[in-house]
N, C-alpha and C positions, 0 to 999 in steps of 0.2 A: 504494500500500500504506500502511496508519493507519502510524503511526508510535509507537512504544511507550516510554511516560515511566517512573518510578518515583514512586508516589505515596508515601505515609505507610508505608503497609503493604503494598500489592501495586502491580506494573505497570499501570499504564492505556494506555488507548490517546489520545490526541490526538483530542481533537473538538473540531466548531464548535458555540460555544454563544452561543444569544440570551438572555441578560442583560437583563432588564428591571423597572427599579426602582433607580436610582440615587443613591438618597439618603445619609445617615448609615451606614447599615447597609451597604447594596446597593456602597459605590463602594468600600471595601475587600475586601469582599467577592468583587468582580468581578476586583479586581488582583490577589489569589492567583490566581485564574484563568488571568489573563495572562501570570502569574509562573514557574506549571505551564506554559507552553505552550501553552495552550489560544488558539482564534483565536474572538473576541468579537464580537456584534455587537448593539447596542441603537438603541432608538427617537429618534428626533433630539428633541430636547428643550432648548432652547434649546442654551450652549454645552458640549459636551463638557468635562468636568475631563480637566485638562491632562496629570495624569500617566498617564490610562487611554487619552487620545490617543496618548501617546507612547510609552505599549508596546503599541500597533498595535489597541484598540478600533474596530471602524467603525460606521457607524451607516447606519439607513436609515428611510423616512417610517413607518410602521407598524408593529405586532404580526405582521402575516400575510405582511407583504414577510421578516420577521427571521425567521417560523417558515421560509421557502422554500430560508433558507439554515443551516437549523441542525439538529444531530442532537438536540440538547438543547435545552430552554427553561427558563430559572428565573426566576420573579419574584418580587419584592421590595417589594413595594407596599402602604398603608398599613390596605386595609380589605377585606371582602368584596364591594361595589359596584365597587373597584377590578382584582381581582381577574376576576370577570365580564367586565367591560370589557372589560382587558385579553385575556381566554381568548374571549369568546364574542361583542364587538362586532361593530361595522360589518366594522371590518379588523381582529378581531379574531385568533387565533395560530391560533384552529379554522378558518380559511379558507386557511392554508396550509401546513397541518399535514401533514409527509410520514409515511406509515405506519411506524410503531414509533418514531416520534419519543418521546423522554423529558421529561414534563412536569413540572419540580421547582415547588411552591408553597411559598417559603419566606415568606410571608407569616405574620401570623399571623390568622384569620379565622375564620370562625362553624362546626364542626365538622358540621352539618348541612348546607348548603352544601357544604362540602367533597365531602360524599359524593354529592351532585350533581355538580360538576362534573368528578370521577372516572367518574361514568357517562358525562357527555356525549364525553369527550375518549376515552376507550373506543372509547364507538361511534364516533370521527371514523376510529380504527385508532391511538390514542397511546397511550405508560403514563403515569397518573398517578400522583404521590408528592407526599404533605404533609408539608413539613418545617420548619416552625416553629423559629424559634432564643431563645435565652437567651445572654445576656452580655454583653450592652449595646454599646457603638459600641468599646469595651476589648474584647471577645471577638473581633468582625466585625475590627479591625487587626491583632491577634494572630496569626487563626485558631486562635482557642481558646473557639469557640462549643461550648457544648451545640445540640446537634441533634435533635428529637422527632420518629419518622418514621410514617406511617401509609402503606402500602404493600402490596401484596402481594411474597411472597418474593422473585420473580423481581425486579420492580420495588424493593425495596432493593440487591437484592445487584448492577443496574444503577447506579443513584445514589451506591451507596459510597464510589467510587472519588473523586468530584466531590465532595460532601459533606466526605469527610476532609480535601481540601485545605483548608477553609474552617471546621472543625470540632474540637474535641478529644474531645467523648464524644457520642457519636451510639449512639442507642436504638431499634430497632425495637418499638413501644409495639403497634402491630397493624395492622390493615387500614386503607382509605381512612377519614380524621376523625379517627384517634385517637392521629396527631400532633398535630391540633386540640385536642383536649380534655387531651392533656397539657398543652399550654402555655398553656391557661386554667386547667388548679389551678394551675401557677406564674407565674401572672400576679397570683393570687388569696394566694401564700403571702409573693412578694413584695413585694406591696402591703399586707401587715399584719406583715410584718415593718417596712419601711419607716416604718409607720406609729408600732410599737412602738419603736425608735429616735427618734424623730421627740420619744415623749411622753418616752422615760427623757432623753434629754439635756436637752428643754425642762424638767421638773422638777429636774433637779441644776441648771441654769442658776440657774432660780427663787430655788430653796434654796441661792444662794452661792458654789456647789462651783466650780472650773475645771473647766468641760464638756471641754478637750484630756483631762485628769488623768483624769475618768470614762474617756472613750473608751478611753483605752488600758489602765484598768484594766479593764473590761467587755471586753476582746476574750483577756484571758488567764484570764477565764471560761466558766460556762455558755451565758453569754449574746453570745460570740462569732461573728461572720457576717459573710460578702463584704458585706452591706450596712451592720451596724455599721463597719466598715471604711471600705470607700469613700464610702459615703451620708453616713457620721456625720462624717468629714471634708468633705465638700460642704457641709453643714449650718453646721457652727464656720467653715468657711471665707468662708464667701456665697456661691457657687461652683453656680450653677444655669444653666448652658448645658448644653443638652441634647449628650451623653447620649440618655434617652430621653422623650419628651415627653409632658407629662403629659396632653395630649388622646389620644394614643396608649393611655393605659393606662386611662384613662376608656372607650374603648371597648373593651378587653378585660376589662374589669367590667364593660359590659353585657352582654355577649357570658356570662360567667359568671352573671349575674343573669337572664337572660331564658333561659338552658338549665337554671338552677335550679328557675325555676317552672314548668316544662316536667315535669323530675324530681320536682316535688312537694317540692323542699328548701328548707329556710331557712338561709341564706349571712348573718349578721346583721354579723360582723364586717366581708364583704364590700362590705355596702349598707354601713356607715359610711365603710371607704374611698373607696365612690365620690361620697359627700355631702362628705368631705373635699377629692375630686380638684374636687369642684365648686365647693367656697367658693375653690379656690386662681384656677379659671377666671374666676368673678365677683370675681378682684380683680387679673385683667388676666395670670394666668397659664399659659395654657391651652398656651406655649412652653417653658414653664419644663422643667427635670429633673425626672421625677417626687421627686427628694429634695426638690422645693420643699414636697411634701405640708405639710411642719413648717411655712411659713409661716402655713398655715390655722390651724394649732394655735398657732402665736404670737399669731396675731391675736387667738382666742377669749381668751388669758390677756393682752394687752397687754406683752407680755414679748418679746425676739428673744435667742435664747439668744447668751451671748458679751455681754451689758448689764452 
């Protein structure tokens, strides 16, 4: 008989879940998981992190060996190629996909895609769910991710329970993709706010000011935000260990740029960010935090704010 937890807001039941995608995001992520009760199991990949070993992660060689044992599947993984792979390869999850298994894509990936691979996993007899997160590697230890879900009803109100462990506002946006495409416009708001920060500090820099003295006085204004905040102290600080990596968000601006010219739109402030993410790449940053954005713009003026 399942065995019955108490989640955020309603009871859940105890399930096996294959976890795959272990990175920055994925391994906090996983250990709410663990935390909940829930019994895990992911891909071997070189060695297991220690503390998701040691509240009982196991692992096994493939995607389709971890779907055999699992009620649930969520991945975590960096791109739509990845994604594929993982769902649809050799020993991909669709080969040992038991019926009504739950397919969570907390990836963040090309919303057109998306809705392929919602059909495929369908017809294997899975549910799938895109659920895209916000809040950087701070939200994923917390659990206090925003969450973007693209689902059908049934297929949220199955996910919820898992989600809210690992989540604080979680949005049913619509159907398959349009968790996707939510978390391309905030990939696209983020990244020009970032950017916007990036130029107001290096100009007070410029002009003399103590950029700490701006910060704090800009965040008890208009111009207040989680990224003035945390970004605008990475910035003054030097402080660029990802976080979230700026090749990462390089490709959730093409991903925004290539469904643009699709839509027939013009995103202009969004091409400049990603010509910005680019100069930061061609100068050996492609690791950095996306707050490095500001280096590019250092560079252009010969100035590093904090001179």
């Amino acid at each position: 008989m399942a065995t019955e937890l108490q989640g955020t807001t309603r009871s859940i039941t105890m399930s096996k879940i294959g976890f795959i995608g272990l990175g920055i995001m994925g391994r906090p992520m996983a250990g709410h998981l663990l935390d909940a009760g829930h019994e895990l199991t992911t891909v071997k990949r070189g060695t297991l992190d220690a503390a998701l070993a040691e509240k009982g992660m196991q692992e096994l060689d493939s995607p389709d060996a971890v779907a055999q044992v699992s009620d649930a599947i969520i991945t975590m993984v960096p791109d739509t190629p990845d994604v594929e792979e993982v769902l649809f390869g050799e020993q991909g999850v669709v080969h040992g996909l038991k019926p009504g298994t739950l397919v969570i894509d907390m990836s963040s990936i090309a919303p057109l895609a998306t809705q392929e691979f919602a059909r495929r996993i369908h017809e294997a007899g899975g549910e799938y769910v895109d659920a895209p997160v916000s809040g950087g590697e701070g939200g994923a230890i917390n659990a206090a991710l925003t969450i973007m879900v693209g689902a059908t009803q049934e297929g949220f109100e199955r996910a919820l329970p898992l989600l809210e462990i690992m989540g604080k506002t979680i949005t049913r946006i619509g159907g398959h993709g349009a968790g996707q495409t939510c978390k391309v416009a905030n990939q696209i708001v983020v990244a020009l706010t970032i950017e916007a920060v990036s130029e107001g500090l290096l100009f007070a820099s410029k002009a003399g000011a103590d950029v700490s003295k701006v910060r704090e006085a800009l965040l008890g204004g208009l111009a207040q935000s989680k990224i003035l905040d945390v970004h605008g102290q990475r910035m003054i600080d030097r402080t660029f260990d990802p976080g979230f990596r700026i090749r990462l968000h390089q490709k959730d601006l093409n991903l925004a740029l290539e469904g643009a010219r699709g839509l027939n739109l013009a995103l202009p402030g969004t091409a400049n960010a990603a010509q910005l993410f680019q100069s930061c790449a061609a100068l050996g940053g492609s690791e950095w935090d996306h707050a490095g954005i500001v280096r590019a713009l250092e560079a252009l003026a010969s100035h590093d704010i904090g001179q």
